[in-house]
C-alpha positions, 0 to 999 in steps of 0.5 A, spaced: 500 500 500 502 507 498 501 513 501 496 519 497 498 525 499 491 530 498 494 537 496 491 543 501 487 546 494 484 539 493 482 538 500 478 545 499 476 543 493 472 537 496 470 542 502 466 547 498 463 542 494 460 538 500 457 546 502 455 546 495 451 539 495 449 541 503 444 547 501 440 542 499 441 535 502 446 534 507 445 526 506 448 527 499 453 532 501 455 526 505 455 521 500 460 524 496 465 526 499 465 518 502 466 517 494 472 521 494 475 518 499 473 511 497 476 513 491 482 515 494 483 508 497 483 504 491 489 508 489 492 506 496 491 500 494 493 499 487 497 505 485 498 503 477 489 504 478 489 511 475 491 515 470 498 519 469 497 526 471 497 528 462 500 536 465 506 533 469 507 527 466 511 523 472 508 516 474 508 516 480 502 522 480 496 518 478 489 521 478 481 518 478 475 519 475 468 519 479 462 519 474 456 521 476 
């Protein structure tokens, strides 16, 4: 298992989405901010799983989708 460092923009990005979906159900808000940490486990688990980061090109920084 590999370590996923969350960049601070990320982690703020995760916040004011969950404020945005808790206007209206805070039940959803919930929901998807499980889905991005869920996510972030699989990439935990099986670091090749996501797609290498286009705009940087290296590797070891990898990125996953989640679809509504």
């Amino acid at each position: 298992m590999v370590r996923v460092n969350w960049t601070d923009q990320a982690l703020d990005d995760i916040e004011n989405i969950a404020l945005f979906i808790e206007k209206d159900s805070p039940k959803y808000a919930n929901i998807q901010v499980q889905r991005f940490f869920d996510k972030a486990e699989i990439l935990a688990t099986y670091p090749n799983a996501g797609r290498v980061v286009p705009e940087l090109d290296q590797v070891h920084l990898r990125e996953l989708f989640i679809t509504l």
